[in-house]
C-alpha positions as CSV (number, residue, x, y, z in Angstrom):
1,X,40.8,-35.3,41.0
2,X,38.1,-33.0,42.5
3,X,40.4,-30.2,41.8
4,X,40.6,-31.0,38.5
5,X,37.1,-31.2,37.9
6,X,36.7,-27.6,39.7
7,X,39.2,-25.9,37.3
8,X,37.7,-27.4,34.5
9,X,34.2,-26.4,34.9
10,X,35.4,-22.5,36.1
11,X,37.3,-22.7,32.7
12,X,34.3,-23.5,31.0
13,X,32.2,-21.0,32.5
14,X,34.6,-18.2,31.7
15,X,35.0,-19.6,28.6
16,X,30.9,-19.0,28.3
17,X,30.9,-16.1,29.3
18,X,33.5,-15.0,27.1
19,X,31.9,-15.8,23.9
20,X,28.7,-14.6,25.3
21,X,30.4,-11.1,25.8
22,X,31.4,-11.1,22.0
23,X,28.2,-12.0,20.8
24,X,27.1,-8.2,20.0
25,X,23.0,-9.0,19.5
26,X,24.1,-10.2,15.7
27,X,23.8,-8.0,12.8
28,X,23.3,-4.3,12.8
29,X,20.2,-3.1,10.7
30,X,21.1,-0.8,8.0
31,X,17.9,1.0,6.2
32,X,19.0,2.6,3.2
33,X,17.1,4.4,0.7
34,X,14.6,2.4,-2.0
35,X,14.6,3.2,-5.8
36,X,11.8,3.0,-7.9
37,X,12.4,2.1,-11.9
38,X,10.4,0.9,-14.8
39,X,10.5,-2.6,-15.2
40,X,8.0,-2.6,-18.2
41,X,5.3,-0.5,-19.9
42,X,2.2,-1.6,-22.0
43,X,0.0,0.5,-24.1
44,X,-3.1,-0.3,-23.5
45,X,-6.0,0.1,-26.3
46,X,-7.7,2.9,-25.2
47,X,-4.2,5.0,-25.3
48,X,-3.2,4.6,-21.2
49,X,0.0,2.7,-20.4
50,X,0.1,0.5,-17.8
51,X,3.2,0.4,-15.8
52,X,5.2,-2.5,-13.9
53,X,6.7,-0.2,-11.3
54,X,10.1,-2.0,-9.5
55,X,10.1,-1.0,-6.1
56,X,13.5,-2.0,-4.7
57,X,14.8,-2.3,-0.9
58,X,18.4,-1.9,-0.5
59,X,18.4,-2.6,3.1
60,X,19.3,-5.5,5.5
61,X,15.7,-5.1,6.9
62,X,12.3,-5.5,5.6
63,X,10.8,-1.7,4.5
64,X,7.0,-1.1,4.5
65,X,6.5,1.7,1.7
66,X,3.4,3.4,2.2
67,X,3.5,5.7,-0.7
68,X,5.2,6.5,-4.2
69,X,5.1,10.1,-5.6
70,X,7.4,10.9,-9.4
71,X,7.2,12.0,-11.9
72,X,7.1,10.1,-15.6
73,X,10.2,11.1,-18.3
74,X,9.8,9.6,-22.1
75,X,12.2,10.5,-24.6
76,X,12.7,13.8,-22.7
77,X,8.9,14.9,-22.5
78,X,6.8,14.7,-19.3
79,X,4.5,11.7,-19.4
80,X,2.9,11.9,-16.3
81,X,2.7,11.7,-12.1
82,X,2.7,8.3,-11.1
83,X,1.1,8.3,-7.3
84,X,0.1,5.4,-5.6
85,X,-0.3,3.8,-2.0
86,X,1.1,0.3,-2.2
87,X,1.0,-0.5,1.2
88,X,3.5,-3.2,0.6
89,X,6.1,-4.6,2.3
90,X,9.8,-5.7,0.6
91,X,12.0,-7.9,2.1
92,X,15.7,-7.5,2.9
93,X,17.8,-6.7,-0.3
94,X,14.6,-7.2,-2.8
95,X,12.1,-6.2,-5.0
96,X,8.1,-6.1,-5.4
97,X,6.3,-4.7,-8.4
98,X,3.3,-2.5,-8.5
99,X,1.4,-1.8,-11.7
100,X,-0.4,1.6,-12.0
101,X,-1.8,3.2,-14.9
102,X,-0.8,6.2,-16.6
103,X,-2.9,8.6,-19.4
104,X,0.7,10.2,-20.6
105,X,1.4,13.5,-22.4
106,X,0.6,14.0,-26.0
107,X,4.6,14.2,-26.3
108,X,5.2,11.2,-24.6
109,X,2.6,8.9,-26.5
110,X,4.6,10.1,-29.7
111,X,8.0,8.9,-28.4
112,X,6.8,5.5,-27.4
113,X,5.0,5.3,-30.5
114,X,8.1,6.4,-32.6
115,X,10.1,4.0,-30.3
116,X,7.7,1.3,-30.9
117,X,7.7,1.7,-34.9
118,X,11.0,1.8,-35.4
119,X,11.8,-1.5,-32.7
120,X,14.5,1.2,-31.2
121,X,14.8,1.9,-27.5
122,X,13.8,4.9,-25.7
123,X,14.9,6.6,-22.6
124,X,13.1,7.5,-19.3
125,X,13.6,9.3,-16.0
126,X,11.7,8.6,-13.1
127,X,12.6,11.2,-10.5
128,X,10.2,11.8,-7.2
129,X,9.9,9.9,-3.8
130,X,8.9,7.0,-2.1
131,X,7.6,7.6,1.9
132,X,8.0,4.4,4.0
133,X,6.5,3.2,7.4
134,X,8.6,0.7,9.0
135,X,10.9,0.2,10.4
136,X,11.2,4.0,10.2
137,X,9.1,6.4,9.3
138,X,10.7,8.6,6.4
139,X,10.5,9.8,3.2
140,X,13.5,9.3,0.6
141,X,13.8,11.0,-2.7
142,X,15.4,9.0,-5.7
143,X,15.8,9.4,-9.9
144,X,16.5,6.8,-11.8
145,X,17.5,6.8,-15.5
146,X,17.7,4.3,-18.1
147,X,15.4,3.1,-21.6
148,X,12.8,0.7,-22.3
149,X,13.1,-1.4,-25.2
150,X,10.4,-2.7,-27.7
151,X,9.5,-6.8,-26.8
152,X,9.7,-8.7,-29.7
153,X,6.7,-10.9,-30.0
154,X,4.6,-8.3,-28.1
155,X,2.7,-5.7,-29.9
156,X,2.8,-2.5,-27.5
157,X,5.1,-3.7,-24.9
158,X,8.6,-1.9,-23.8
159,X,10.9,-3.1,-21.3
């Protein structure tokens, strides 16, 4: 009987330390780099858009991004540089959105205003790059291209 209770426990502690062997420290972090897009723009009244900015973390790990430098396509005219410092940090495999202001390009006010009149969509390139602190420090470039559509109900407003 004591015999039996010997092998038993030295088969659980092996056991234990078997599956404390495979245990591996769980997940591996993956950082990949963010994307920046447009999620809406509003023309103000005195002519300046404002800008709902999508800042989004592809990674398994939270990303602190320090800073946002591109540049503004409309309906293939330069709007403008959007720079900023958010400061912020995103979560694993999310989003946060940061509204800056913009004064755009003659050109540029003309499309969205064409776009606007005629409730028709318009497509936008943002191209440039977003710097990030944490968990590593780096610096990733990224374009993204797609259009903004008029809102219906809202005078001025383009998603």
């Amino acid at each position: 009987m004591a015999r039996r209770l010997v092998l038993s426990v030295s088969c659980l502690l092996l056991c234990g330390l078997l599956l404390s062997a495979c245990g591996g420290g769980g997940p591996r972090k993956r950082v990949f780099p963010p994307a920046a897009s447009v999620q809406e723009l509003t023309v103000l009244p005195d002519g300046t858009w404002s800008l709902a900015v999508r800042l989004q973390n592809f990674s398994n790990v939270s990303q602190r991004f320090a800073s946002i430098d591109a540049a503004l396509r409309i309906g293939g005219h330069e709007a403008g540089a959007i720079r900023g410092t958010p400061d912020l940090t995103v979560g694993p495999e999310s989003v946060e959105i940061v509204v800056v202001t913009l004064a755009p390009s003659p050109d540029a006010t003309a499309a969205v205003r064409a776009a606007l009149d005629a409730r028709r969509s318009v497509r936008y390139a943002l191209a440039g790059d977003i710097a990030s602190s944490e968990p590593d420090r780096r610096r990733d470039d990224f374009i993204h291209e797609s259009q903004l559509t008029p809102v219906p109900g809202l005078s001025g407003v383009l998603r």
